[in-house]
C-alpha positions, -999 to +999 in steps of 0.1 A: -926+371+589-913+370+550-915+335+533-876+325+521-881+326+480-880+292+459-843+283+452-834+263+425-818+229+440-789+216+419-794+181+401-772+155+408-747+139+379-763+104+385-758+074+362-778+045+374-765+009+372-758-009+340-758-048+339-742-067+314-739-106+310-700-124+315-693-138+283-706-111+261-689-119+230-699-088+206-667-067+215-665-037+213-701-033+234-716-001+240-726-001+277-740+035+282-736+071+275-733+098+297-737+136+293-729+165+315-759+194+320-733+215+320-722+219+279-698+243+270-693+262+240-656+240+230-675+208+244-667+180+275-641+161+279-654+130+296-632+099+311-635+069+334-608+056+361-611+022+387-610-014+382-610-024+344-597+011+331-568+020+350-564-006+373-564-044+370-575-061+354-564-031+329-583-027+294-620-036+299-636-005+297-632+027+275-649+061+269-651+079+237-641+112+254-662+133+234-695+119+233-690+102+266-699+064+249-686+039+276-676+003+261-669-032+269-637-043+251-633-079+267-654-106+276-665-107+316-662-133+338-683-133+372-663-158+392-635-135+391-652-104+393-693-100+397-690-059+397-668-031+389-670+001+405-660+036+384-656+072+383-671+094+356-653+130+352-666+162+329-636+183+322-637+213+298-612+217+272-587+235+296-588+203+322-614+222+346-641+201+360-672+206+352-688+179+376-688+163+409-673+131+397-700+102+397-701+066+406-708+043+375-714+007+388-711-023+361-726-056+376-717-086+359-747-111+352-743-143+363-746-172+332-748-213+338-712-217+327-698-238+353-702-273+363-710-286+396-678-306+412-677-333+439-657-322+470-641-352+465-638-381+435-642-407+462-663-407+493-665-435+517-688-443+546-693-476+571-725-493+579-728-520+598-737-555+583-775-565+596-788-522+599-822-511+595-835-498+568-829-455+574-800-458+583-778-432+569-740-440+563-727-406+544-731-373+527-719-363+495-717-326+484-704-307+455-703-272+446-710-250+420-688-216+408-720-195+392-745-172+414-754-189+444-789-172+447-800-181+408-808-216+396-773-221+380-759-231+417-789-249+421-779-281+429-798-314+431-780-356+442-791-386+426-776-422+428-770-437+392-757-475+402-754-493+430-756-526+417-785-551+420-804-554+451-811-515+454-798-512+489-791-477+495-811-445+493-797-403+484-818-374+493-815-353+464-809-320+480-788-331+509-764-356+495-772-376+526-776-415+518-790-439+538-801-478+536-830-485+516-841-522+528-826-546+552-807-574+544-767-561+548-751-595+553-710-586+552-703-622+545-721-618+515-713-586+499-685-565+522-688-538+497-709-515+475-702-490+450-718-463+443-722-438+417-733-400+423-744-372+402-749-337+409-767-315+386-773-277+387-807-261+375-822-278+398-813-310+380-822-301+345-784-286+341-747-294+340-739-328+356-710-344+378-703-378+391-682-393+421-679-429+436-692-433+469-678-466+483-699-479+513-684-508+534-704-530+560-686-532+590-681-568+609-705-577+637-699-610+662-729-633+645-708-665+633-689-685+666-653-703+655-655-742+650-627-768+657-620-781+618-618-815+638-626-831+671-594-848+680-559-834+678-525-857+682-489-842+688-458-850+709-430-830+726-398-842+741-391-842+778-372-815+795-380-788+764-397-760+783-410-731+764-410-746+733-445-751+709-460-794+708-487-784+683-514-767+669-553-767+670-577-756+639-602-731+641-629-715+616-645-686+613-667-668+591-664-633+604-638-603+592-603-617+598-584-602+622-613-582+638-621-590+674-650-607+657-628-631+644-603-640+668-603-669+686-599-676+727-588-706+739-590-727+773-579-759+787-608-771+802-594-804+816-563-829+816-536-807+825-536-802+870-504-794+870-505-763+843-476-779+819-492-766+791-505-734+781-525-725+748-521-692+729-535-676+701-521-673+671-529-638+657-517-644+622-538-676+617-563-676+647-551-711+650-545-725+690-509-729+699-501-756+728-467-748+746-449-764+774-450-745+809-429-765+829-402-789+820-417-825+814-403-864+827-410-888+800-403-913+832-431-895+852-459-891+824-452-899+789-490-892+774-514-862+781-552-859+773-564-822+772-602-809+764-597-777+750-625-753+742-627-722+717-648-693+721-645-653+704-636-624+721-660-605+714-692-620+726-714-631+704-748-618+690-782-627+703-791-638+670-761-657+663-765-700+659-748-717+684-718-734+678-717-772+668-680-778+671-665-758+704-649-787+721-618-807+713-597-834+724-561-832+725-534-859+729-503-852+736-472-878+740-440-868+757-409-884+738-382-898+757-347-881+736-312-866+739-312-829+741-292-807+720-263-781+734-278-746+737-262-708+730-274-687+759-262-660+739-279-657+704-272-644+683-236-631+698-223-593+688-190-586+689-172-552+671-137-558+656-114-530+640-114-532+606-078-542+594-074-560+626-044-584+617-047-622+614-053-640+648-069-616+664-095-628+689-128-620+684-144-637+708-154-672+730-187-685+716-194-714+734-228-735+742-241-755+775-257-793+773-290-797+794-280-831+798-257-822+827-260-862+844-242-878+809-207-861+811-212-849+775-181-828+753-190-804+732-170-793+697-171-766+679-169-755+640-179-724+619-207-735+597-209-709+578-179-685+570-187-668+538-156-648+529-131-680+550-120-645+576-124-664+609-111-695+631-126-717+653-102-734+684-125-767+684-122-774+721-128-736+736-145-717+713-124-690+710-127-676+674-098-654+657-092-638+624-075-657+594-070-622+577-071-586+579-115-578+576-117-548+553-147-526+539-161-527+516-166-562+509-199-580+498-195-602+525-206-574+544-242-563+551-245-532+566-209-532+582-221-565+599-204-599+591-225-630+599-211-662+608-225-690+624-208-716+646-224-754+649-223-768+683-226-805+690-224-832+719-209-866+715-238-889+727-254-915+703-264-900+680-248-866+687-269-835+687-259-801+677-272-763+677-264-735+656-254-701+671-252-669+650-221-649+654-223-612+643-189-596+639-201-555+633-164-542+612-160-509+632-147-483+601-113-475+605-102-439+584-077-455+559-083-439+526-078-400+519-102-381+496-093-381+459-100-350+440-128-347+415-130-336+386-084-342+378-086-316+353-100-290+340-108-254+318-116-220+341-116-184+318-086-166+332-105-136+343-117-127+381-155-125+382-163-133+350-161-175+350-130-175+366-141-206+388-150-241+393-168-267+418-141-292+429-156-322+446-139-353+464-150-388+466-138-411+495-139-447+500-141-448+536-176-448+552-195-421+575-184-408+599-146-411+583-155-395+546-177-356+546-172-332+551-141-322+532-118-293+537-101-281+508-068-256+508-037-241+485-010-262+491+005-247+522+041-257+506+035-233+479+022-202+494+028-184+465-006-199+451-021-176+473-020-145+451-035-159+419-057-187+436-087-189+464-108-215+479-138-215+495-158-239+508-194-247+488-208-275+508-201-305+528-187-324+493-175-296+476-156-261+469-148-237+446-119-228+432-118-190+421-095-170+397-083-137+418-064-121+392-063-122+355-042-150+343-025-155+308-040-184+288-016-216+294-019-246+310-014-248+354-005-274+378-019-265+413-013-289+443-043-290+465-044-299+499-077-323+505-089-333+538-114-358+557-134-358+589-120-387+600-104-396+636-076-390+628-083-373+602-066-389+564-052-358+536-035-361+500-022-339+485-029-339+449-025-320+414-052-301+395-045-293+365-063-262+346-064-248+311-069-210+314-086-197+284-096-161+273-130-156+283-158-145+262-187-119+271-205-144+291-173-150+312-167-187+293-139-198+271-141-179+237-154-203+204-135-229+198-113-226+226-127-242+252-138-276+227-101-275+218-087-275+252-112-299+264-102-321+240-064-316+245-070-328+277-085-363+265-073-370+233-060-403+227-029-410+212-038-430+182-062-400+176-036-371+177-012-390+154-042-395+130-052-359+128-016-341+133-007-368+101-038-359+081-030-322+085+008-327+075-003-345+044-023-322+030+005-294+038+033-314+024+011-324-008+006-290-014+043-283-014+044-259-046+083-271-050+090-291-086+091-328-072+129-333-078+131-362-055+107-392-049+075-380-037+075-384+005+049-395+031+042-369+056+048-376+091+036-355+121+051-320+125+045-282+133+024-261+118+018-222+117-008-214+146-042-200+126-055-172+144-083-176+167-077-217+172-053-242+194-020-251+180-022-279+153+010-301+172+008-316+206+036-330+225+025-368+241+049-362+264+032-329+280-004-348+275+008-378+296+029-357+319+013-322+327+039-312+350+058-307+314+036-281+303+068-256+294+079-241+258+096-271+239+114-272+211+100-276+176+098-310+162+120-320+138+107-331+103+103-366+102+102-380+065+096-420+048+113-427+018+090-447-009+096-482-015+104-474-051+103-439-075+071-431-086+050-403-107+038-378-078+003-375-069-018-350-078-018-321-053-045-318-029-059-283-023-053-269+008-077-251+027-081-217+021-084-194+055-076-206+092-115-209+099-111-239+070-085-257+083-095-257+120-130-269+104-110-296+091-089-304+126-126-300+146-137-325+121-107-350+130-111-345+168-144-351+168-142-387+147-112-396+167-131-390+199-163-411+187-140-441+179-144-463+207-116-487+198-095-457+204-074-465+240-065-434+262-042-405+254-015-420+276-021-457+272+010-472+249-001-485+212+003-519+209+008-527+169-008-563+151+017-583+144+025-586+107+039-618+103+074-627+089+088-614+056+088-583+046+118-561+052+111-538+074+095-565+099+068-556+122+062-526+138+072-524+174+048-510+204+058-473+205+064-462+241+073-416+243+103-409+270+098-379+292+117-352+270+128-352+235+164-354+249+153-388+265+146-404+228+174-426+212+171-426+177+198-454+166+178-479+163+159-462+136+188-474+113+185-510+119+145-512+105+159-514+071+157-497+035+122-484+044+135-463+077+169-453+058+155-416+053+138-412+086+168-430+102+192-404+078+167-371+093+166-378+131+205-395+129 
């Protein structure tokens, strides 16, 4: 048998593991170099692909593709990653591989560059008052971010104040604490608070702190004591269910723990069971009521022992108590009894808007003292807002007038009243009952449209819309959700118009084809939920503008119209008289008359802006909003001939003069003694004595065919050449 001939095994391609440390900060870093066997006579190509080259995090690692030099380009982190896994390739120059590929593994050494933290910034525990010493209450922990199996996560506990008295105990690799001595009294200290570290490095490393708050919990070892030995009170006859007194109690433990409260018992004095003793929860105090109705002619006085234990029992080592026993005298009181209201307080609904005398309801009381023939009368007591009436004999209560919301009178739709009751024995007693009238909402009020007015771009799909909300004064369920709609009497609206509904308050009114710029009235149809249901049907009135690229109103479009909309009227006569004087100023004419003051007029429209003349009329009114007729010239005549003035330079180019009107609109607007654009000016009077007499308040018709200029003949010299232009 022939022996198979040596063959030549292939070496593997095998780069062994390379460690570097996270927050190497000498970047570039050469980490290794490899090498194929395999050399070619044009050289190796090498590269590297995986996590930190061509996949995220992207551009931690390179290769010098010639001499196969593999470098670190960015600091490391092991929290986020501890290794990174790559593929080494040898390629010749024409992209053929030379190699298997090989695994290059990167581990990431671990540094001490994180803190240890608490779990928690707070920890609490319970021990109970009187424990022995060992007794463990809690654990803290904390945890640390580095390599759990080096000394950086090494953590070790400590306690670094408790206060005096060194109660408590931490094991310092646990976290667990425990009591140290005995001792815990609760009545004496109810709570400790300590303070925690945790350190890494087994201790000699980065530090933390936390609070660990430890309280003693509440055990039976002090009994409740009467604060006297005797008690007095007295109770009138016939009162059943009602309270005669009160007996004082003491104790030391944790208020309101079972510890604490208090149990009480008649011992003696009472064979009959008139009386019964609770406790009061709130005070631990003993209550003493009547049981059964008592005779002042049977018994008048009472003697009760009353005793007071816990309900908790109480420790063996607690003292005994030196106080547990009291006497209690009671004396029954020989009086009239006051007229009762079985009912109250008494609830009745009434419609709101119900109309005067309305009856609301009978209200009436009954006297216990059935054997003395007693009459009772009635009377409201207390009738905030004066809506009821009271029939003194009956009861019977009515409206005075119509109850309406809101009103602040009202609390929560609920109108309180209360009505006095009262006998006519010597001396007469009375009782108060409490009438509580609920106003049931009644849909009276239809929504009103929000915003009035407004400016939408004229173009579908490109701004062409706006929210409209609606605001009603009625409350839920009579108000949301609204329903908006086109005003079905105008069907017409249809085709340029849509709305759709945006939620329960609101909807959106859309632009469906492109409009020209102008100003639009649109009756809306709005809507409650209401039974029955209330609807208004009100006008909206829209500015369309041209819309820029971002489907909103073009420069200076948009501020103009939005100003149109609000300006006052003291504002636009300002600023349309400020333009017209520096126009008429201007005038390039010889002055062969006296030099005039401008008035409001019409002005050339500069390209790109609003016009420079509103009507008041179409401001107040914007049903109005159609082509007028231009404004006649209005001109003053001086009081006497004088040298013209010097004349003022006009502005240059339209972007100047609506610079200049922007400039007016927006001081007008700012002035806040400046009334609304549609409230009438009312002018200072100016006292007696000149010629021309005061001015007048100045009220604009409807249409310019509406104004009467006469009268502008009787103001005198001064009018003559305004009265001689608009004559």
């Amino acid at each position: 048998r022939h022996q198979e001939a040596p063959r030549r095994v292939k070496r593997a391609w095998v780069i062994p593991p390379i460690s570097v440390s996270e927050n190497h900060k000498r970047i570039p870093h050469l980490l290794v170099q490899i090498k194929s066997d395999k050399q070619q006579p044009g050289g190796v190509i090498y590269s590297i692909k995986g996590p930190g080259v061509d996949e995220e995090p992207l551009g931690i690692f390179s290769i010098d593709k010639f001499t196969g030099k593999v470098f670190l380009n960015a600091m490391l982190d092991r929290e986020e990653n501890d290794r990174f896994r790559l593929k080494a390739f040898a390629l010749d120059l024409g992209g053929t591989t030379l190699e298997d590929p090989t695994d290059l593994e990167i581990i990431v050494v671990d540094q001490n560059d994180n803190r240890p933290l608490f779990r928690q910034d707070v920890f609490t525990g319970h021990v109970v008052e009187g424990a022995e010493p060992g007794t463990c209450v809690m654990t803290v922990d904390a945890t640390d971010a580095d390599d759990p199996d080096t000394d950086n996560a090494a953590l070790r506990y400590s306690i670094l104040e408790q206060g005096a008295g060194g109660m408590f105990s931490i094991n310092t690799t646990t976290g667990e604490i425990c009591t140290a001595s005995a001792g815990l009294d609760r009545e004496s200290v109810g709570v400790y608070n300590l303070t925690v570290q945790a350190a890494d490095m087994s201790g000699d490393g980065l530090t933390t702190t936390a609070t660990a708050v430890i309280y003693l919990q509440d055990i039976n070892d002090n009994p409740p004591e009467f604060t006297k030995e005797e008690f007095s009170m007295e109770v009138e006859e016939q009162a059943a269910g009602v309270d005669v007194g009160k007996v004082f109690v003491h104790d030391k433990d944790l208020a309101g723990s079972p510890n604490w409260l208090a149990k009480f018992t008649i011992l003696e004095g009472d064979p009959e069971g008139a009386f019964t003793i609770r406790t009061d929860p709130h005070t631990n105090d003993g209550v003493i009521s009547v049981a059964k109705p008592l005779d002042h002619e049977v018994r008048d006085r009472f003697e009760l022992t009353v005793s007071v234990q816990n309900e908790q029992p109480l420790e063996p080592s607690a003292p005994p108590s030196p106080r547990a026993l009291a006497t209690v005298r009671v004396r029954v009181r020989d009086v009239n009894e006051a007229p009762t209201f079985r009912e109250n307080p008494r609830r009745v609904t009434v419609l709101e808007g119900a109309p005067p005398g309305t009856s609301v309801t009978t209200y009436t009381a009954s006297d216990p003292d059935t054997r003395q023939l007693q009459t009772i009368s009635y009377a409201l007591l207390y009738d905030p807002a004066e809506w009821l009436q009271m029939n003194p004999h009956t009861g019977t209560v009515r409206t005075k007038r119509e109850l309406l919301h809101p009103s602040a009178f009202l609390q929560g739709g609920w109108y309180i009243a209360l009505v006095l009751a009262r006998d006519d024995a010597e001396p007469p007693l009375s009782a108060t009952g409490t009438l509580s009238i609920e106003i049931l909402e009644v849909n009276d009020h239809a929504p009103l449209l929000q915003p009035p007015a407004a400016v939408v771009c004229g173009r579908p799909g490109r701004g062409g819309s706006l929210l409209l909300g609606a605001t009603d004064e009625d409350r839920p369920p009579h108000g949301a959700p609204f329903h908006f709609q086109l005003s079905p009497q105008h069907p017409q609206l249809a085709r340029n118009w849509s709305i759709t509904r945006f939620n329960v308050t609101h909807a959106v009114l859309a632009v469906l084809v492109e409009l020209p710029e102008g100003p639009y009235s649109l009756p809306l149809l709005l809507r409650d939920s209401g039974t029955p249901p209330q609807e208004r049907q009100q006008l909206l009135n829209i500015s369309v503008c041209p819309c820029g690229r971002e489907g909103v109103c073009e420069d200076g479009v948009l501020a103009a119209a939005t100003a149109g909309a609000g300006i006052t009227l003291g504002a636009l006569m300002i600023i349309l008289g400020s333009i017209i004087l520096l126009l008429c100023e201007c005038d390039p004419r010889p002055p062969s008359r006296p030099p005039l003051r401008p008035a409001p007029t019409q002005q050339p429209k500069p390209q790109g802006s609003v016009p420079d003349a509103y009507d008041i009329n179409q401001l107040r009114h914007p049903e109005l909003l159609l082509p007028r007729a231009k404004a006649p010239t209005r001109r003053d005549a001086p009081l006497s001939p004088a040298s013209p003035p010097a004349p003022r330079t006009l502005p240059s180019s339209p972007s100047d003069i609506e610079d200049f009107i922007n400039e007016g609109l927006e001081a007008a607007d700012g002035d806040p003694s400046v009334p609304p654009y549609d409230t009438a000016l009312i002018y200072d009077y100016e006292g007696s004595g000149s010629v021309g007499s005061a001015l007048s308040s100045i009220v604009s018709s409807l249409t310019d065919e509406d104004q009467d200029y006469d009268y502008l003949s009787e103001w005198g010299p001064r009018f003559q050449r305004l009265a001689d232009l608009y004559g």
